[in-house]
DSSP file (Angstrom, degrees, kcal/mol; ACC not computed):
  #  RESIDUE AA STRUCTURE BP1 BP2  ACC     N-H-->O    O-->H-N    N-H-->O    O-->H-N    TCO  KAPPA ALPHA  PHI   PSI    X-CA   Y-CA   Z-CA
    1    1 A X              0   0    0      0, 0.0     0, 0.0     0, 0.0     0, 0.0   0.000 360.0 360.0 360.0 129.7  -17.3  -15.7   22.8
    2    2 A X        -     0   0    0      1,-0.0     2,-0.3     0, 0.0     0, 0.0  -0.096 360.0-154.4 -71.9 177.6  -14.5  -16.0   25.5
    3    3 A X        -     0   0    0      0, 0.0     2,-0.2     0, 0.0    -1,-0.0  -0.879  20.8-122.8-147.8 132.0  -15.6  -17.5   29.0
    4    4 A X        -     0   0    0     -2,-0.3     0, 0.0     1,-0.1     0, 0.0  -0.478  24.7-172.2 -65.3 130.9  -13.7  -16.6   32.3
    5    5 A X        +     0   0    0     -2,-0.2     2,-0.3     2,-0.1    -1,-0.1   0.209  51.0 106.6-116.3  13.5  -12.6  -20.2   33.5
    6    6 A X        -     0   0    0      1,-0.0     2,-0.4     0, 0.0    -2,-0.0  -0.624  69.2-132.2-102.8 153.1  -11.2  -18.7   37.2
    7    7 A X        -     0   0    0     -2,-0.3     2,-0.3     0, 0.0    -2,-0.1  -0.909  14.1-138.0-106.3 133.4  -13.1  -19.3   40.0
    8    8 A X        -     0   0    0     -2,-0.4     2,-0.2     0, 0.0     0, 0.0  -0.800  16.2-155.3 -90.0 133.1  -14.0  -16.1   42.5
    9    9 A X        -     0   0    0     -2,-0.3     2,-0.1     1,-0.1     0, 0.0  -0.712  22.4-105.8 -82.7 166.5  -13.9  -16.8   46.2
   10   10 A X        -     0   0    0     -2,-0.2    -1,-0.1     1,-0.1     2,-0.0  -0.407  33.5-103.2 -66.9-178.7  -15.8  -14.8   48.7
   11   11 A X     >  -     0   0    0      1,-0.1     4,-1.0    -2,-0.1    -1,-0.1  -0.276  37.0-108.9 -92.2-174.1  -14.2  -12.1   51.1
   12   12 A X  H  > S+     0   0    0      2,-0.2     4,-1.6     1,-0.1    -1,-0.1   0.540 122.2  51.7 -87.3 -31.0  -13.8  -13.3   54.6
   13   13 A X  H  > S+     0   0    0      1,-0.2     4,-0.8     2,-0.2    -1,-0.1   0.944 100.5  55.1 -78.0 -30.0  -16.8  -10.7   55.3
   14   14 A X  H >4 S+     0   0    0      1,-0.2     3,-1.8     2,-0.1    -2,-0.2   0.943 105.9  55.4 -67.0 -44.3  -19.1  -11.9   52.7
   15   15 A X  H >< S+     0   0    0     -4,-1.0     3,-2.5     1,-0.2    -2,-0.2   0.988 112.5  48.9 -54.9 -71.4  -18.8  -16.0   54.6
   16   16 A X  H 3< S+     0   0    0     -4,-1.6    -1,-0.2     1,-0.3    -2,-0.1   0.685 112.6  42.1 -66.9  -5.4  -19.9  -14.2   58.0
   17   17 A X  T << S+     0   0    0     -3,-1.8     2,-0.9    -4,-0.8    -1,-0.3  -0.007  80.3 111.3-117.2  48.3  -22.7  -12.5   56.9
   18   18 A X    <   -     0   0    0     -3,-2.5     2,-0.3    -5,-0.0    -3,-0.0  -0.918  46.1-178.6-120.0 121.8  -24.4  -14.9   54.6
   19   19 A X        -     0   0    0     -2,-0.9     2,-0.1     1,-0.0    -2,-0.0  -0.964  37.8 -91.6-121.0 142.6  -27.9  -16.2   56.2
   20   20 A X        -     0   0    0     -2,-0.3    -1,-0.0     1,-0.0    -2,-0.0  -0.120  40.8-126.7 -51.4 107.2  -30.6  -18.5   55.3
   21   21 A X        -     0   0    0     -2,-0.1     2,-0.3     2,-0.0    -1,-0.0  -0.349  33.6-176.3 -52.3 168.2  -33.4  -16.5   53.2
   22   22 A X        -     0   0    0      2,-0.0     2,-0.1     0, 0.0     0, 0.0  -0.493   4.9-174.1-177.3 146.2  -37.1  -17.4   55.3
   23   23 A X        -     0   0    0     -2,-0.3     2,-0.2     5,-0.0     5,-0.1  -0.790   6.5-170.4-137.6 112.5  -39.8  -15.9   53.7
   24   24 A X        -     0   0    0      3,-0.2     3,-0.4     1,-0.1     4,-0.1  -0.554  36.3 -98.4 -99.4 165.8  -42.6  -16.5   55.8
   25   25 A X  S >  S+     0   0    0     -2,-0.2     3,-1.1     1,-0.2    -1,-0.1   0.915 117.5  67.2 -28.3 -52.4  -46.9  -15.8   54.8
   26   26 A X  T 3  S+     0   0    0      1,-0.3     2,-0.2    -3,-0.0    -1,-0.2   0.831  88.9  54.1 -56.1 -59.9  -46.5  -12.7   56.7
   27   27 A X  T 3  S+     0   0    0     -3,-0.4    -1,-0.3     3,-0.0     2,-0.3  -0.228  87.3  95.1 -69.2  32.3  -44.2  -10.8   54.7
   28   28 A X  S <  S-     0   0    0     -3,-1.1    -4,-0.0     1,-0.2     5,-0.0  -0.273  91.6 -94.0   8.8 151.9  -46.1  -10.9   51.3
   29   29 A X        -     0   0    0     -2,-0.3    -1,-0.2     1,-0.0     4,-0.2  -0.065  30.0-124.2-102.1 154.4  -47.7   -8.7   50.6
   30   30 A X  S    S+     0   0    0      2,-0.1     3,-0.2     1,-0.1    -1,-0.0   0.635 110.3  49.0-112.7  -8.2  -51.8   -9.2   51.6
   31   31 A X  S    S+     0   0    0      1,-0.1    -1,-0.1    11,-0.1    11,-0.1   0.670 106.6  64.1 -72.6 -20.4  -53.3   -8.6   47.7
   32   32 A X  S    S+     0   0    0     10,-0.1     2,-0.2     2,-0.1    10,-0.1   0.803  79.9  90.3 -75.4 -14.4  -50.6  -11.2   46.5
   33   33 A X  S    S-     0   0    0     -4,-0.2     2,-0.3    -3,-0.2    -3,-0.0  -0.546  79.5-121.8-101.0 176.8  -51.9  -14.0   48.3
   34   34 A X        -     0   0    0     -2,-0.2     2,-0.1     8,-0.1     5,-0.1  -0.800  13.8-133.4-115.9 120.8  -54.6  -16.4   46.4
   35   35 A X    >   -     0   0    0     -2,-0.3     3,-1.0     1,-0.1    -1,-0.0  -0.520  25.2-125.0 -49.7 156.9  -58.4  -17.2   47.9
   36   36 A X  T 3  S+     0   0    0      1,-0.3    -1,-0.1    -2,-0.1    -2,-0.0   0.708 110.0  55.4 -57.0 -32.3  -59.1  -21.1   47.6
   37   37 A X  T 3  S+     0   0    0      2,-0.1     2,-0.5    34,-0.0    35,-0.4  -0.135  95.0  74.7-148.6  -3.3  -62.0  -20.4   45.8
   38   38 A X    <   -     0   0    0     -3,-1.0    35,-0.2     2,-0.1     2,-0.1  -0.959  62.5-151.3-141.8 124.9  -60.5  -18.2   42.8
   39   39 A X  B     -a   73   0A   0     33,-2.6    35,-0.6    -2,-0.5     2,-0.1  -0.658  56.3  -1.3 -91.9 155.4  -58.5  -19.6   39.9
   40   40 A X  S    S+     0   0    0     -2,-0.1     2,-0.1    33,-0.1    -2,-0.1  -0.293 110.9  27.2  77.6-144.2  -55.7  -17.6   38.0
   41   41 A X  S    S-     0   0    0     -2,-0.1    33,-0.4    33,-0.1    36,-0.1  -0.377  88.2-103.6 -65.7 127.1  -54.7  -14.3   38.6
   42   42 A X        -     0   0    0    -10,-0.1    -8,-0.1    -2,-0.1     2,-0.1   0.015  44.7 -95.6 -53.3 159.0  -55.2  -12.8   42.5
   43   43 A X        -     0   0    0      4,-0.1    -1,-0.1    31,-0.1     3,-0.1  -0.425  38.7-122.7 -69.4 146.2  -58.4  -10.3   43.2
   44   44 A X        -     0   0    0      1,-0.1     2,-0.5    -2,-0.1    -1,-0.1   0.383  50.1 -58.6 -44.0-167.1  -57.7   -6.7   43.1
   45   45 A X  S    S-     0   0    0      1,-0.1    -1,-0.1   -14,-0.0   -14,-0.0  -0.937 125.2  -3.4 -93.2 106.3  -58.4   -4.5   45.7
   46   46 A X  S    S+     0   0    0     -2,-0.5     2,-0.2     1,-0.3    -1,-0.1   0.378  97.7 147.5  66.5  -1.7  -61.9   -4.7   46.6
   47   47 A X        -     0   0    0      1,-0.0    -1,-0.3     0, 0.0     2,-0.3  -0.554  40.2-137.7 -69.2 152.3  -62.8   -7.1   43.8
   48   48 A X        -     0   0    0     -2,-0.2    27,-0.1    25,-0.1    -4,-0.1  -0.791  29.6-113.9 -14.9  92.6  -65.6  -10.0   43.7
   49   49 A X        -     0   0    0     -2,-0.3     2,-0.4    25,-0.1    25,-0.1  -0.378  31.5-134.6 -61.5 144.6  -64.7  -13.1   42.2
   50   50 A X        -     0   0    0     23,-0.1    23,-3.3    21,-0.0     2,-0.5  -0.840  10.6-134.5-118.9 141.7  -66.8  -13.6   39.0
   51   51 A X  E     -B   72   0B   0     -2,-0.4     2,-0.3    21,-0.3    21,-0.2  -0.823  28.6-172.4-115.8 127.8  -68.2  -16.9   38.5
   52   52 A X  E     -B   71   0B   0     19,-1.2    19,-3.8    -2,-0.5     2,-0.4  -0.941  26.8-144.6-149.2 143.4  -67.7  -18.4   34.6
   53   53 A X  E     -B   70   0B   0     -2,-0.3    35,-1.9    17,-0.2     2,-0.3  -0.937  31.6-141.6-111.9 111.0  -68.9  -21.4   32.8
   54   54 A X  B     -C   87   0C   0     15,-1.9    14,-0.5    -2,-0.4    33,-0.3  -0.608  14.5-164.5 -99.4 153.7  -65.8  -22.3   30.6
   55   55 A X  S    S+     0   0    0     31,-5.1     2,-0.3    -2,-0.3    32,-0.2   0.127  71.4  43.6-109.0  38.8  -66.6  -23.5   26.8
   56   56 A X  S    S-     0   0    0     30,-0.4     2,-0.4     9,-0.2    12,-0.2  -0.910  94.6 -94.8 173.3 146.9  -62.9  -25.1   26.1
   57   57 A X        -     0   0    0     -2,-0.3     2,-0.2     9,-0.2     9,-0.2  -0.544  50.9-172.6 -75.8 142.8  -60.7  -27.1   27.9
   58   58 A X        -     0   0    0      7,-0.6     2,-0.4    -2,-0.4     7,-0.2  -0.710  26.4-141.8-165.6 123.3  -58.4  -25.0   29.5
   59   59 A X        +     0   0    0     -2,-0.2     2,-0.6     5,-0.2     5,-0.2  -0.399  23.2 177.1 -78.5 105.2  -54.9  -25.2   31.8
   60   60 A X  B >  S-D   63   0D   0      3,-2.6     3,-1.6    -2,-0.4    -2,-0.0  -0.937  71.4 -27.5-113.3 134.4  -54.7  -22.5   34.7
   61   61 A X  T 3  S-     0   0    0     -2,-0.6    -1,-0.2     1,-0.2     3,-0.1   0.825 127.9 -43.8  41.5  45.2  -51.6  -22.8   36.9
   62   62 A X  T 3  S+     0   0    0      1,-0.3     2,-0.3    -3,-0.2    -1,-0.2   0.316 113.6 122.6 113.7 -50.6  -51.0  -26.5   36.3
   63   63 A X  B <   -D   60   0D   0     -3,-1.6    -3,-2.6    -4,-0.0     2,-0.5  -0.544  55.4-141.9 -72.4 122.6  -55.1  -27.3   36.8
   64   64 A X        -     0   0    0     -2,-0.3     2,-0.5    -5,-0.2    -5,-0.2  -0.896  21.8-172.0 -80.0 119.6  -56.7  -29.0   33.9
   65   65 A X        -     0   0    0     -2,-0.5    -7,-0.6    -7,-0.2     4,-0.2  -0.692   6.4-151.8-128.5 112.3  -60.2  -27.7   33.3
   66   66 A X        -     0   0    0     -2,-0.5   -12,-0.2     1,-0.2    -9,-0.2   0.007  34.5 -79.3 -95.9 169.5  -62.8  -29.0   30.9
   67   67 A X  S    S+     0   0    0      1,-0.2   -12,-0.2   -12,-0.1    -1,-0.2  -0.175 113.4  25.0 -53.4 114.2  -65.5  -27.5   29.2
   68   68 A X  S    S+     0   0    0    -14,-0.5     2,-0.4     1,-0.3    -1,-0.2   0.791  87.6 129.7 105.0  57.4  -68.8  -26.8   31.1
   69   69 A X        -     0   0    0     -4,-0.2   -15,-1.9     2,-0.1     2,-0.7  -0.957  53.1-131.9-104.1 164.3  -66.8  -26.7   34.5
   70   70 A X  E     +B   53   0B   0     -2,-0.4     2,-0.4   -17,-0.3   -17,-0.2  -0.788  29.9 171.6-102.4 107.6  -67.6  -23.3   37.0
   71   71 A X  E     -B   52   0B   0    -19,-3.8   -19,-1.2    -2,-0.7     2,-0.4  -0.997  29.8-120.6-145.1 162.9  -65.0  -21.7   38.2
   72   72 A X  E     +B   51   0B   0    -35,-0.4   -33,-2.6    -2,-0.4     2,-0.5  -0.703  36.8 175.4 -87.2 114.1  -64.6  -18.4   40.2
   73   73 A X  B     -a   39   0A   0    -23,-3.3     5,-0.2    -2,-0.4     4,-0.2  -0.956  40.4 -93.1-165.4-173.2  -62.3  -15.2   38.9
   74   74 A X     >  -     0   0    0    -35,-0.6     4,-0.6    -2,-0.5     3,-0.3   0.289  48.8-115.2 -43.7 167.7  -61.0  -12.0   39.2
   75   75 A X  H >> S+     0   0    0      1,-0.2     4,-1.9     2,-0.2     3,-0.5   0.934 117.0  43.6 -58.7 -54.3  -63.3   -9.6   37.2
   76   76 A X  H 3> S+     0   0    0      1,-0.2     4,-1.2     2,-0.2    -1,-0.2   0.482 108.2  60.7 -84.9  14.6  -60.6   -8.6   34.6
   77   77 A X  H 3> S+     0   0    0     -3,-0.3     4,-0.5     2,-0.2    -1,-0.2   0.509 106.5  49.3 -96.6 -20.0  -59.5  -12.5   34.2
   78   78 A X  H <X S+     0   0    0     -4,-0.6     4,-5.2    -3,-0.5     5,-0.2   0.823 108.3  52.0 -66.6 -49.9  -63.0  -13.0   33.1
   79   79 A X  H  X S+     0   0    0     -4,-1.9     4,-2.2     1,-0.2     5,-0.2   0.999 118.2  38.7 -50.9 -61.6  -62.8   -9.9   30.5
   80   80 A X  H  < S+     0   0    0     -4,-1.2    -1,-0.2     1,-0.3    -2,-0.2   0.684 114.7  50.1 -87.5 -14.0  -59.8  -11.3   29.0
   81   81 A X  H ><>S+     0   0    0     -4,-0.5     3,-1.9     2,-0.2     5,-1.7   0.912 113.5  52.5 -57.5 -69.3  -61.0  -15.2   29.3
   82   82 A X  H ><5S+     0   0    0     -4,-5.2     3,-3.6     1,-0.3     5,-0.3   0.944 109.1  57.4 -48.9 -57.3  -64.4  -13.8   27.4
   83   83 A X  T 3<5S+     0   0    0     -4,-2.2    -1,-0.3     1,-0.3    -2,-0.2   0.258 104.2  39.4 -50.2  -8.6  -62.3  -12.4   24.9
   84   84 A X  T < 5S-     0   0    0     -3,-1.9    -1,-0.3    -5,-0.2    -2,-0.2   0.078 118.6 -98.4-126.7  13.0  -60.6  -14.7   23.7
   85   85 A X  T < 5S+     0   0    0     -3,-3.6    -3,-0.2    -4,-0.4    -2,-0.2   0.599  88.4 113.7  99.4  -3.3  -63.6  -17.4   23.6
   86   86 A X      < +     0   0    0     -5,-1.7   -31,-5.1    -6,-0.1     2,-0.4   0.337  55.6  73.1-102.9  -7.3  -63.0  -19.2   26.5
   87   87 A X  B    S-C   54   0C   0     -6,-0.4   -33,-0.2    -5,-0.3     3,-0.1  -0.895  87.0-105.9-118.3 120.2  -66.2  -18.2   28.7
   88   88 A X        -     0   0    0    -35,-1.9     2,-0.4    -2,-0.4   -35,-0.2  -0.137  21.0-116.2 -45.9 155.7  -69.6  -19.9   27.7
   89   89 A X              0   0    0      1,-0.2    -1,-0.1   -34,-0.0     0, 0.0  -0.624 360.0 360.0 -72.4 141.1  -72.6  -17.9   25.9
   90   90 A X              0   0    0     -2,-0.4    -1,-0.2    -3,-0.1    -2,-0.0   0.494 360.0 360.0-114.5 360.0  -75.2  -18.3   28.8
């Protein structure tokens, strides 16, 4: 596979209009952002956060969490957590 080895400048227009991306809280979206209080995937629209006992160690965004800790989330992050074994019998 060939690889083009020439370099492209930009035009003279593209230099004057290029500005610093900002993305501030505000523009997001307001389902997209995260409660403190709910691990994993964000609530729905008018979801609950569901409170689960987990029976396996398990890594959510980074977070180590070990078996028999409580933590709160979304309804269908619970389905699919029970469903694969992950959610104590109580």
């Amino acid at each position: 596979m060939a690889t083009n080895t020439t370099t492209r400048k930009p035009s003279a227009e593209a230099e004057e209009n290029i500005e610093p991306a900002t993305e501030t809280t505000e523009a997001r979206p307001e389902r997209a952002r995260r409660t403190a209080d709910v691990v994993g995937p964000p609530l729905g629209d008018g979801d609950e956060p569901v409170p689960v006992t987990l029976s396996h160690h398990l890594r959510i965004d980074g977070v180590d969490y070990l078996p028999g800790a409580g933590i709160s989330v979304s309804p269908d992050y619970a389905r699919s957590l029970r469903g694969q074994g992950y959610v104590a019998r109580t």
